[in-house]
C-alpha positions as CSV (number, residue, x, y, z in Angstrom):
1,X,71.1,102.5,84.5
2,X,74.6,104.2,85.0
3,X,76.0,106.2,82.5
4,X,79.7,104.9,82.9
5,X,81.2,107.9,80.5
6,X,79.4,110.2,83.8
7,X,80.9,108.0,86.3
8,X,84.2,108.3,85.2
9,X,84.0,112.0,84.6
10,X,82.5,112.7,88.0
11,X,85.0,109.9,89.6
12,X,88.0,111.6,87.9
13,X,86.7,115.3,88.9
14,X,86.2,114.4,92.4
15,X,90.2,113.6,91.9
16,X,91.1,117.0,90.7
17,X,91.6,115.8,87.4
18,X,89.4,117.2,84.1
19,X,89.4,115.0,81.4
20,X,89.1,115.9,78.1
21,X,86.4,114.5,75.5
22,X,89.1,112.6,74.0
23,X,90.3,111.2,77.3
24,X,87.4,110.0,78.2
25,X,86.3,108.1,75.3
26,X,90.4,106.7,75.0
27,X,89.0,105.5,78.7
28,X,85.8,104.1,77.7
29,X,87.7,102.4,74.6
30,X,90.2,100.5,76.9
31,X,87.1,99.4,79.1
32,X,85.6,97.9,76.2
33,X,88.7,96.0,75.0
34,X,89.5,94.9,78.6
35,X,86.2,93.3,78.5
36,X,86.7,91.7,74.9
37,X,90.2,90.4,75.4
38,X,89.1,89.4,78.6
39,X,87.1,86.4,77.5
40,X,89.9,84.9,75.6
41,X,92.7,86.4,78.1
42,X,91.3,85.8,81.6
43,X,92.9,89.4,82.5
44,X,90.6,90.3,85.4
45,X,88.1,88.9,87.4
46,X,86.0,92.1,86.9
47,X,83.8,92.8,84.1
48,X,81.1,94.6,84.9
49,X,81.2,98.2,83.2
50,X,80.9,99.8,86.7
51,X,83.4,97.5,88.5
52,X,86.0,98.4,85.6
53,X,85.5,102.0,86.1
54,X,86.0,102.1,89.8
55,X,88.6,99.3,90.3
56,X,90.8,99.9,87.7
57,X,90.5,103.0,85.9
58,X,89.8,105.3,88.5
59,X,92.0,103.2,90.9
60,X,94.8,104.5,88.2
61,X,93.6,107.3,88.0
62,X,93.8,107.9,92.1
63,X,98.0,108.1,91.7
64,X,97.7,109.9,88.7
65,X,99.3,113.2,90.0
66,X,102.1,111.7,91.7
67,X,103.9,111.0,88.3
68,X,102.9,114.5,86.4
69,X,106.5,115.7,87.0
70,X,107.8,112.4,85.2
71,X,109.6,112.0,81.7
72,X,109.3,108.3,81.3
73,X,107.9,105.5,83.3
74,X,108.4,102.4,83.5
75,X,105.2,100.2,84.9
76,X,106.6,96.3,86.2
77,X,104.5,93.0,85.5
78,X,101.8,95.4,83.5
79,X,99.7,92.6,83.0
80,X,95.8,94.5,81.6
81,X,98.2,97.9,81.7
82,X,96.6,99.9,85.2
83,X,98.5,102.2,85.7
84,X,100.9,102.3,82.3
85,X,97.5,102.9,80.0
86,X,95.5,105.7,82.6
87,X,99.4,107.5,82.6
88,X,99.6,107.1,78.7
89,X,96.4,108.3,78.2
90,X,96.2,111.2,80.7
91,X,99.6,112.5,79.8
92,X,100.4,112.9,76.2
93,X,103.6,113.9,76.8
94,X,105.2,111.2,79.0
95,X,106.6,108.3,77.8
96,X,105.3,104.9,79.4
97,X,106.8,101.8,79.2
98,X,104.7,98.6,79.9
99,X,106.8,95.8,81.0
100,X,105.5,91.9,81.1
101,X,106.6,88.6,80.5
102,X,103.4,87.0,79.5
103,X,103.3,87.4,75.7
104,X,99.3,87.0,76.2
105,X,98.8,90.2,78.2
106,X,101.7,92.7,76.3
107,X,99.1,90.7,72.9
108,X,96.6,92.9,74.3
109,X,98.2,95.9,75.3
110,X,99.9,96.3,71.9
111,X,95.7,96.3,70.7
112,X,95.1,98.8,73.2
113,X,98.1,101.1,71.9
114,X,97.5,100.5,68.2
115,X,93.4,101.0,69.3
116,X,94.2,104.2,71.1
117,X,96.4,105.5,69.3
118,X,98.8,106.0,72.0
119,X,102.6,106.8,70.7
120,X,103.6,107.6,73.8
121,X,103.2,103.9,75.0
122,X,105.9,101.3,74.7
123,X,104.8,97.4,75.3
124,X,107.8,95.0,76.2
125,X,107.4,91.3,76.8
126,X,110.2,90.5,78.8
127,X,111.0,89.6,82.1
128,X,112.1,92.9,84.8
129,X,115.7,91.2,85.0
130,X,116.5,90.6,81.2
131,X,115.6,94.0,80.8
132,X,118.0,97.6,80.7
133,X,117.0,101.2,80.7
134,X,117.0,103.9,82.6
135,X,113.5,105.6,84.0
136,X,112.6,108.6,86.4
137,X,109.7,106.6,87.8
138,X,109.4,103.0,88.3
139,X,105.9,101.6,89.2
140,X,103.8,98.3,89.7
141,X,100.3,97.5,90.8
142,X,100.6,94.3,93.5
143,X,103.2,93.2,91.7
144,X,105.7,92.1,94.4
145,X,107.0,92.6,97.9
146,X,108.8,95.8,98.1
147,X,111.8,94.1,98.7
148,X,111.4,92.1,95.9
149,X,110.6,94.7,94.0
150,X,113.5,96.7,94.6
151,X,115.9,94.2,94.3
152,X,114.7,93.3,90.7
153,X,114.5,96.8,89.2
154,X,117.6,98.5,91.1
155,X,119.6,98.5,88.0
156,X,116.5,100.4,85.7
157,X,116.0,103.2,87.9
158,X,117.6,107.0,87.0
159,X,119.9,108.7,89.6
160,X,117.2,110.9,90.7
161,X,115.0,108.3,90.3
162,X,111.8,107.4,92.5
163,X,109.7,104.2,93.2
164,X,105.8,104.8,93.5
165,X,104.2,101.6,94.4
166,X,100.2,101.0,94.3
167,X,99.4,99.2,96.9
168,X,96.2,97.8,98.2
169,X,97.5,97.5,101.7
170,X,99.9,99.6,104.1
171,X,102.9,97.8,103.5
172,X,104.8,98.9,106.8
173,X,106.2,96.1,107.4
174,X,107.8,95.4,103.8
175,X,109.7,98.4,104.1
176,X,111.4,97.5,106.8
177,X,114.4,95.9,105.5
178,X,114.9,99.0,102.7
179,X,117.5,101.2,104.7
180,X,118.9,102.8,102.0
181,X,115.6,104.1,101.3
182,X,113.1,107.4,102.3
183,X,109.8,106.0,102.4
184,X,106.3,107.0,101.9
185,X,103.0,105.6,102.7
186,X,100.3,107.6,100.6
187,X,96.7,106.5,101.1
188,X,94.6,106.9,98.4
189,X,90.5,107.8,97.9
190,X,89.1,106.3,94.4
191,X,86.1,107.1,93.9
192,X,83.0,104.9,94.6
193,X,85.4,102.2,95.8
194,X,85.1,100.7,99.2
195,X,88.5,99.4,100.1
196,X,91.8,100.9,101.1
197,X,94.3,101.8,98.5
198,X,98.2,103.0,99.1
199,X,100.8,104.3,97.2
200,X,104.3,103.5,98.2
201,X,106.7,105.9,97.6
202,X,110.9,105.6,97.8
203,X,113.9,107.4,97.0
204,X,117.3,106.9,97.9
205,X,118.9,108.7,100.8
206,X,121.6,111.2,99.6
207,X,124.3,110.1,101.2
């Protein structure tokens, strides 16, 4: 049998990052409530202990880096909080917002802050457009079309701001349209997961 608290240590290792005991069992605790509120929530098709670790967690974990030089963040259509819970939980420091519309899933991520104790996590159910603040990063998880994506969070993004996008395909062609935009196509290696994962960066051109 797999020892899931040594999979994630070794998966998250293998990324260059060293959790802490604390960290780890914050980890293990969302795990356990994803799996709980899943049967009332329908949240995600995976439930398995292993399949959890490697599909979502470490898949969070993956990007992790690329945000370490971020004061707040602000993670679009949350819905089971990948990556707004791994950032919140790997970085004490920076301040995550999780943004959804479906009252349902921001239900469970308030369980996971108040759980977790994480008072550097924000939960907001409400939709990307009714919404106003200003972040260094914006990010997502498959939430839209780049394009789409852009268009709808424009107005929430800093003046040094940056997009970072995770991705589960290359994207090229989305980015064709976003001129106004430096773009980068980041692949990604998670751990134990055999399938292809991208992270879409963007920031304005100086002009």
């Amino acid at each position: 049998m797999i020892d899931v608290r040594e999979m994630l240590a070794k998966g998250a290792e293998d990324l260059g990052i060293n959790l802490t005991t604390e960290q780890v069992e914050q980890l293990i605790g969302y795990k356990n409530l994803l799996q709980k509120w899943n049967k009332v929530f329908s949240l995600t098709a995976i439930v398995d202990d292993c399949g959890i670790i490697k599909t979502h967690i470490l898949d969070g974990l993956a990007s992790a880096k690329y945000f370490a030089d971020s004061h707040n963040v602000l993670d679009v259509g949350s819905g089971m909080g990948v990556p707004a819970v791994i950032l919140a939980i790997l970085f004490p420091e920076l301040k995550v917002v999780a943004l959804d519309s479906n009252s349902k899933k921001t239900a469970f991520l308030l369980q996971v802050k108040i759980e977790l104790k994480l008072a550097n996590l924000q939960v907001v159910t409400k939709r990307v457009e009714q919404y106003n603040n200003q972040f260094d990063v914006i990010t997502s998880r498959a939430f839209a079309s780049m394009e789409l994506f852009v268009q709808l969070t424009q107005h929430l993004l800093g003046e040094n701001g940056k997009y970072l996008a995770l991705k589960g395909e290359k994207a090229h062609n989305e980015l064709e349209s976003l001129h106004d935009w430096n773009s980068e196509i980041i692949e990604l290696c998670v751990p134990y997961l055999d399938a292809q994962r991208f992270l879409i960066k963007l920031e304005r051109n100086e002009k």
